[in-house]
TISEDREN-802284 format. One line per 2 residues: for each residue x, y, z of C-alpha. Coordinates in steps of 0.5 Angstrom, whole numbers, plus 2048, in hexadecimal, padded with zeros to 3 digits. Layout:
<sites>
X Y Z ~ ...
</sites>
This chain:
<sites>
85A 888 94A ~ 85A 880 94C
856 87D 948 ~ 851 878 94A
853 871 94D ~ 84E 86D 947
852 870 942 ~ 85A 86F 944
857 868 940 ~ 857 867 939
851 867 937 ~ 84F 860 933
850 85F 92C ~ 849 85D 929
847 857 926 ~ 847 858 91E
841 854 91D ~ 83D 859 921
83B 85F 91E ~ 83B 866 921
834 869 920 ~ 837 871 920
834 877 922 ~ 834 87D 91D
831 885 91F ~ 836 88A 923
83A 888 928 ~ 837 889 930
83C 88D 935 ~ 83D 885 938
83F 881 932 ~ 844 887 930
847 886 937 ~ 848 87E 936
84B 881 92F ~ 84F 885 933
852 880 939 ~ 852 87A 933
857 87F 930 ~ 85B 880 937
85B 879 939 ~ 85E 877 931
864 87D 932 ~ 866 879 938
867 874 935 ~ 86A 876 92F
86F 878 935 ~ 871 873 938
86E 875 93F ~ 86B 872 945
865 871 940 ~ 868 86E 93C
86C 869 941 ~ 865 868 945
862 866 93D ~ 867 861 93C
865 85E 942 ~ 85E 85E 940
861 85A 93B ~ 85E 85F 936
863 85F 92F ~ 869 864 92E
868 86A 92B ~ 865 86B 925
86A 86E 91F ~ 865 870 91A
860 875 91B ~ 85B 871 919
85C 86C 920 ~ 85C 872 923
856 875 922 ~ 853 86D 922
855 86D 929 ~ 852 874 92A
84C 871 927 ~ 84C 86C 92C
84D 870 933 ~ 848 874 930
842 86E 92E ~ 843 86B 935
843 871 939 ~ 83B 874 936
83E 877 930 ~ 83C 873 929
83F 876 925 ~ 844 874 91E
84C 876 91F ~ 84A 879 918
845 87E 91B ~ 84B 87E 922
850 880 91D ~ 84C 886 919
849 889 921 ~ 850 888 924
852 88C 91E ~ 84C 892 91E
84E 892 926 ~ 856 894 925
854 899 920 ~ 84E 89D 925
853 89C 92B ~ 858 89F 926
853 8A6 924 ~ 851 8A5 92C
857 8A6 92E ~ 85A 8AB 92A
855 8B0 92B ~ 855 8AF 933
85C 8B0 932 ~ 85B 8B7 92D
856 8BA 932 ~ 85A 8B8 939
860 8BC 935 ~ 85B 8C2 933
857 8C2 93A ~ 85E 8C7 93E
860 8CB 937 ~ 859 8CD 936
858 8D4 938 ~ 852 8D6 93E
84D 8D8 939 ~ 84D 8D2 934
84B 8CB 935 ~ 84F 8C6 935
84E 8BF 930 ~ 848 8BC 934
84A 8B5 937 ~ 848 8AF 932
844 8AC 938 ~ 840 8B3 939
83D 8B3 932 ~ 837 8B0 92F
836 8AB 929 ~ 835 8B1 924
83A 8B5 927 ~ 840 8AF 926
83D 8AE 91F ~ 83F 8B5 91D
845 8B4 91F ~ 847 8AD 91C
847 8AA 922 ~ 844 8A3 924
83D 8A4 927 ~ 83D 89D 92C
843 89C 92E ~ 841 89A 937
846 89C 93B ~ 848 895 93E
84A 893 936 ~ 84E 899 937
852 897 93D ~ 852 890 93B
855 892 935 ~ 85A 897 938
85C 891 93D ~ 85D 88C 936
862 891 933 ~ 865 893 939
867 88C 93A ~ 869 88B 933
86E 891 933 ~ 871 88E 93A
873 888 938 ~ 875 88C 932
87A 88F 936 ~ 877 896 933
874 89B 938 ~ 86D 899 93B
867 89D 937 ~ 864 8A3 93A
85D 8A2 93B ~ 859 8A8 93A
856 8AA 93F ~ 84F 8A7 941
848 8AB 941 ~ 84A 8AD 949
850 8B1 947 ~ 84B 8B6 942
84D 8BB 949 ~ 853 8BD 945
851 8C1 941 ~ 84F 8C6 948
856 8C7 948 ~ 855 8CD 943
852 8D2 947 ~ 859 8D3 94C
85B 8D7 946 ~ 857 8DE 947
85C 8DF 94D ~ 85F 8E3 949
85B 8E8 948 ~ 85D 8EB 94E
864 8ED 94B ~ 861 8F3 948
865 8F7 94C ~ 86A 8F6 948
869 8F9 942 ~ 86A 900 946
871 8FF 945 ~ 872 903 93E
879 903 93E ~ 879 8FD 937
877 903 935 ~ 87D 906 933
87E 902 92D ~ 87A 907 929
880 90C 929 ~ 883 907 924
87D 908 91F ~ 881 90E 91C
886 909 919 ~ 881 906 914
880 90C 912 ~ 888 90D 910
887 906 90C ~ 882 90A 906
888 90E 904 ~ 88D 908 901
885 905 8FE ~ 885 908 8F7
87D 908 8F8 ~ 87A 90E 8F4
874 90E 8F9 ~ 879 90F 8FF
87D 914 8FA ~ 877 918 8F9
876 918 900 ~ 87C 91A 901
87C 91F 8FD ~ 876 922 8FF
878 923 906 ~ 87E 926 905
87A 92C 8FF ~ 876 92D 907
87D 92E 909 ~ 87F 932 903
87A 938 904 ~ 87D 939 90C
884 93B 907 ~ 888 935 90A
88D 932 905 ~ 889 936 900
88F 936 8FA ~ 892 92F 8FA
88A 92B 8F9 ~ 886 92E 8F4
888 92B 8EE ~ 888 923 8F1
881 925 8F3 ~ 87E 928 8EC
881 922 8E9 ~ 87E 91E 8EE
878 922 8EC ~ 878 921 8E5
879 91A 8E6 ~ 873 91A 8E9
86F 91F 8E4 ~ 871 91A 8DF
86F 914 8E2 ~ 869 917 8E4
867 919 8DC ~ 86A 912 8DA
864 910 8DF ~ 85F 913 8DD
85F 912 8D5 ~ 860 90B 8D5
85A 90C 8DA ~ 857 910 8D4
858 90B 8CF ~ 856 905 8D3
84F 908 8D5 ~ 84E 90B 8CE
850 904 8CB ~ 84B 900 8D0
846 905 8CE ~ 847 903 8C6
846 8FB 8C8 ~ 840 8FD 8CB
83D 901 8C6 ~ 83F 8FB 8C0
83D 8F6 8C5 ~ 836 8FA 8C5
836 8FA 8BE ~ 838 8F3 8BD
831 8F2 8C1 ~ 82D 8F6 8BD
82F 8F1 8B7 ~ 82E 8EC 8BA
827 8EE 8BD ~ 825 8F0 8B6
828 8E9 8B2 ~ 823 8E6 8B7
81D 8EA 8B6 ~ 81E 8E9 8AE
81F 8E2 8AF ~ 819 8E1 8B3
815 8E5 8AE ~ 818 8E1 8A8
816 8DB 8AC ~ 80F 8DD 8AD
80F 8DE 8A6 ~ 810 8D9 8A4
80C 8D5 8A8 ~ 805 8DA 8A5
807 8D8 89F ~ 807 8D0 8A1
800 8D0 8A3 ~ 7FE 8D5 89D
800 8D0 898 ~ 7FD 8CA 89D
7F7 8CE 89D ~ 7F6 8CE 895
7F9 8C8 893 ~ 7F2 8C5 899
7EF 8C9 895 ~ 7F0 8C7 88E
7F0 8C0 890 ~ 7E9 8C1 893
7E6 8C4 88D ~ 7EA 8BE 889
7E6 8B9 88D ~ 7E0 8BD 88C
7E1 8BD 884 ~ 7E2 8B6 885
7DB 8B5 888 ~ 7D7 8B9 885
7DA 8B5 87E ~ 7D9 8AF 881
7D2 8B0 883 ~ 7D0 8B4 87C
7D3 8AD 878 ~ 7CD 8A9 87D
7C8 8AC 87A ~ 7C9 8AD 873
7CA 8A6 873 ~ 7C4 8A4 877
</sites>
């Protein structure tokens, strides 16, 4: 992208006497742009290119080496091309800029990887620039990142990494090429080669399942010599091999008799154990039920004993004072 003529200048450094009136509030879609070009055109210089060869001949100072200069410069191209804005407040939006091309881009790239692996009936990642403002929230995307910030972005860092002399930054496909995630429904082609599911002939491997069967003998698993065992007493009763088997069969039996037993009186002891919990549990209960009753019915008591005992001494003291005015009033008239 060549950039306008105007801007090959530098632009002129402001006089220190005037003071900048700045605009606060969000950044429109033009302002972000000038952003953007300033940031370019300051690139070039730091380059050495033919910018920065036509900015010396403007007579426009070397490169500045702080980046303090840098972004002074950056505030200047900016001031004088409609953008009023402070290099602090260019330095935090260029900074905000980077980090929402970054998840832009990232999730371009995961989608345009999922859209060919997805499977016919699952759908592949939407495209950023399909999507709405809640559906890019939920899923911690920028919710106002434009298009043309998003190439003008791509263009910036792409000739950034050239000069570099790394590879170029692959843009992530823009809004047009949402058409790849149309490449899916190729995949049901397949479904026509079910004819080849006739050819049963890899069935032939279930021959070699007899020969886990030949693995149980070297286990010493009880369950598997049970097993065993109670094939072989079927086989016993047809009279083959009748005279070499009964005994490990009927120790083998015993065994199993034994544990079995075994089995069951530890079951015996755990449920009668359990049911002994329960009933002293039942019973620790019922005392403690009865504990409450009896301290409810003492405190009740007590209570009905403090208001009897209220009730005579009110009344002892009304008759006291009863006494004393009828005393005072008998002394009236005997001295009358």
């Amino acid at each position: 992208m060549t950039p306008p003529s105007p801007a090959l200048a530098a632009p002129p450094p402001s006089p220190a006497s005037a003071p900048r009136d700045y605009r606060k509030g969000n950044w429109t879609l033009q302002e972000t742009l000038v952003l953007i070009t300033a940031k370019r055109l300051d690139d070039d210089r730091r380059a050495g290119g033919a910018h920065a060869h036509a900015h010396a001949l403007a007579g426009s100072p070397t490169t500045p080496r702080s980046a303090e200069q840098r972004w002074k410069w950056v505030e200047n191209y900016c001031w004088n091309h409609g953008c009023l804005r402070s290099q602090n407040q260019c330095n935090d939006k260029w900074d905000n800029l980077l980090r929402d091309y970054k998840k832009v881009r990232d999730y371009e790239s995961r989608a345009a990887a999922a859209a060919p692996a997805a499977a016919p009936a699952t759908r592949a990642l939407p495209s950023y620039w399909a999507m709405e403002r809640h559906e890019r929230k939920d899923r911690n995307l920028p919710t106002n990142l434009a298009p043309e910030v998003f190439d003008a972005l791509t263009d910036v860092l792409s000739r950034r990494a050239a000069r570099r002399g790394g590879a170029a930054i692959t843009a992530a496909p823009p809004p047009p090429q949402l058409a790849l995630p149309a490449p899916p429904p190729p995949p049901p082609l397949p479904p026509p080669s079910p004819p080849k599911p006739p050819i049963v002939q890899p069935r032939a491997p279930p021959p070699p399942l007899p020969l886990p069967a030949a693995v149980p003998p070297p286990a010493t698993s009880v369950s598997a010599e049970e097993l065993t065992g109670s094939s072989e007493s079927g086989e016993d009763d047809d009279g083959s091999d009748a005279v070499a088997e009964p005994e490990p069969k009927r120790r083998r039996l015993n065994r199993l008799g034994s544990s079995v037993v075994r089995s069951a009186t530890v079951l015996a002891r755990t449920l009668v154990a359990c049911e002994e919990k329960r009933e002293r549990r039942h019973r620790e209960v019922l005392e403690l039920e009865e504990r409450r009753l009896r301290l409810e019915e003492e405190r009740t008591e007590v209570r009905r004993q403090g208001f009897a005992g209220l009730v005579s001494a009110v009344n002892s003291l009304s008759s006291a004072i009863h006494a004393l005015v009828s005393d005072h009033r008998s002394g009236d008239s005997a001295s009358r």
